[in-house]
N, C-alpha and C positions, 0 to 999 in steps of 0.2 A: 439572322438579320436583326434581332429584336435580343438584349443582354441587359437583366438589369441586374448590379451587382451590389450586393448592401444597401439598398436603398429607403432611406426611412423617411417620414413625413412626420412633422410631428406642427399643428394648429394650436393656439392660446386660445382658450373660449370662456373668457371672463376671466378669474385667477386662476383658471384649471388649465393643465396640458392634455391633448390628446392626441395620442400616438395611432397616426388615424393608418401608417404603413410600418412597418415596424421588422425591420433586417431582410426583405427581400430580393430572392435570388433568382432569375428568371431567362429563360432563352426561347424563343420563337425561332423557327426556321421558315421559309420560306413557303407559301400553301398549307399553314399549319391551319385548323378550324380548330379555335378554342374556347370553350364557353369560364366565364369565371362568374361562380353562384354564391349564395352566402346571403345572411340575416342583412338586414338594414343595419347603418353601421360597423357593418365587415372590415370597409375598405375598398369595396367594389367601384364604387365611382372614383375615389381616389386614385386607385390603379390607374384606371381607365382615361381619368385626367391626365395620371405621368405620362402612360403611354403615347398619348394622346399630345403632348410638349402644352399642356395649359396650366400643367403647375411643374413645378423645380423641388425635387425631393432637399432637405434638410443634409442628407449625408448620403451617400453613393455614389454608382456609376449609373448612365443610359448611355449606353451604346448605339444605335442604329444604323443599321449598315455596314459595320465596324468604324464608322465616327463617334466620338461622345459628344454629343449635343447637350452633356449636362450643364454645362457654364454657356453656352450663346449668348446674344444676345436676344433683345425680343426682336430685332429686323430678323438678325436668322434665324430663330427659331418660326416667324411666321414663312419666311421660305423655305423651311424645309416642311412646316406641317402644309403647307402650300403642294408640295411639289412629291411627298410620297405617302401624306394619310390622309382618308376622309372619314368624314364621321356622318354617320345615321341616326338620330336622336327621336326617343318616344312622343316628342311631343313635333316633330318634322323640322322645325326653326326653316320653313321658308318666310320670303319677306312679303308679308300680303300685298304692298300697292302692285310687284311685279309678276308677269306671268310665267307658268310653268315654262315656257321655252327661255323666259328672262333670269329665272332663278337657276337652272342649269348651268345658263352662261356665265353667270355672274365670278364662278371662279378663275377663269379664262380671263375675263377682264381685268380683275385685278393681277393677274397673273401677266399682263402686256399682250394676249396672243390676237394676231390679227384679226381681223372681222370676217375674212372668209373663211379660216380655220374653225375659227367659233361655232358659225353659221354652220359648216358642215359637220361640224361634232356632234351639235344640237340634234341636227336631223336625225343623224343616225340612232342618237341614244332614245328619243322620243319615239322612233320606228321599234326599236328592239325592247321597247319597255311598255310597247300597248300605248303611248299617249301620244300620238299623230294626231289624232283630233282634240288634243286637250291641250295643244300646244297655246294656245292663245287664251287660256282660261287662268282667270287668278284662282289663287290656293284657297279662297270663300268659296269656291264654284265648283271643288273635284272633290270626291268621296276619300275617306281616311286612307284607304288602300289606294288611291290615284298620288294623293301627298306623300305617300311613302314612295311611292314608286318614282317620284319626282326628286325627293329626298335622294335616295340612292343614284338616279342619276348624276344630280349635282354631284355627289360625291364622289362617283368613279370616273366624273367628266374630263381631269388631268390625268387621269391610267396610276393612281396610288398604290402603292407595295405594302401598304397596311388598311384595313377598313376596321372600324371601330365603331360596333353598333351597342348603343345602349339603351334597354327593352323595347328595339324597333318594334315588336307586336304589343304593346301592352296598351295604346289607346285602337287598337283594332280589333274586329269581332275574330271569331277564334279562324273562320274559315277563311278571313283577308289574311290573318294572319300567318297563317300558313301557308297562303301565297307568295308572300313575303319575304316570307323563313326563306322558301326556297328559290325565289328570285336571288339572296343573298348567299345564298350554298350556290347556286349555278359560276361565281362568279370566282370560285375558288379554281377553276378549271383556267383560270387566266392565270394560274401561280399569284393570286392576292392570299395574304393575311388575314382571314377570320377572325375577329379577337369579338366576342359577344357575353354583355353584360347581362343577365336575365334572372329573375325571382323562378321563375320557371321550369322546372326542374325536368319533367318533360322537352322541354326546347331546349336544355343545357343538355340533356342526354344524347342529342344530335350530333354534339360537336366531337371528333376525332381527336379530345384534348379537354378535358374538365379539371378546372381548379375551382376549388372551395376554399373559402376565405372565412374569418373568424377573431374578432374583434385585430384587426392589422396586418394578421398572419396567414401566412399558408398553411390552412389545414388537411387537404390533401392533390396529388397532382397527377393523375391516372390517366391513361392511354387506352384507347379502342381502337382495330383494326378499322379504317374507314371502311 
């Protein structure tokens, strides 16, 4: 579902070039849990970015779904990251003036879907994620693991074919974060994409799919029975 074929990134940072992805060859199938680990500077956000349709590699293919969404534009490329990936970010990116049931909805909104659909997506995911009663609370008012959990809701609230977490545990104490962890592993059971960016080599060992990265490249790419 997920091919990227030669794909390289390469950033100008003053009169320097930095070849921040560098000939990347990659396929994901469908319910793959993947962790991609590596030093700062790897490539790891980068990746996670292409994958992700917020940046546009220099030379390659991105395939997704068997479409190349390498050349879109930015109207489609925001519907397609609309419509089959979300993203779970270590620092939450909810929007503080609205509440956790407003920040759920919010990609439903922009997305055109009626008000009683919304309304009843909301419910559900707020039921099934422990935050019924936190529904009306702004993101100053719920603990890091309620923001996360909020977080992920937003994100799975359109039923996306890729999730893309990157160090969802790392502003969390270790036992939230392990909550977490596995609120995001349960979810693999819907046939979603796991794709997990993490320093963590412990949490990177979870995933049913470990790539290591090193200064742009793939330095190795191993399989564990789940």
């Amino acid at each position: 579902m997920i091919e990227l074929q030669n794909v390289c990134r390469t950033f100008i940072v003053g009169d320097q070039k930095v070849e921040a992805l560098r000939d990347i060859n990659l396929s994901f199938g469908a319910g793959e849990y993947i962790s991609i680990m590596g030093p700062s500077g790897s490539g790891k956000s980068t990746m996670l970015n292409m994958l992700g349709l917020l940046d546009r590699p220099n030379l390659g293919t991105y395939l997704l779904d068997s479409g190349n969404v390498t050349d879109l534009n930015d109207e489609q490329l925001a519907r397609v990251r609309r419509e089959k990936i979300g993203f779970v970010f270590q620092s939450f990116h909810l929007v503080p003036r609205l509440t956790a049931a407003q920040n759920v909805e919010l990609p439903m909104i922009l997305a055109g879907i009626p008000v009683e659909e919304r309304r009843a997506r909301v419910q559900v995911l707020m039921q099934n994620y422990g935050l019924s009663d936190r529904a009306d609370h702004r993101p100053d008012q719920l603990s890091g693991g309620q923001r996360q959990r909020v977080a992920i809701a937003r994100a799975t609230v359109m039923n996306p074919t890729v999730l893309l977490a990157d160090e969802p545990t790392g502003n969390l104490d270790q036992a939230t974060g392990w909550e977490v962890l596995k609120l995001l592993e349960g979810l693999l059971a819907q046939g979603i994409t796991l794709v997990l960016v993490t320093h963590d080599a412990e949490i990177g060992a979870r995933a049913h799919r470990q790539i290591h990265m090193l200064d742009g490249r793939i330095l190795s790419d191993e399989r564990q029975t789940p």
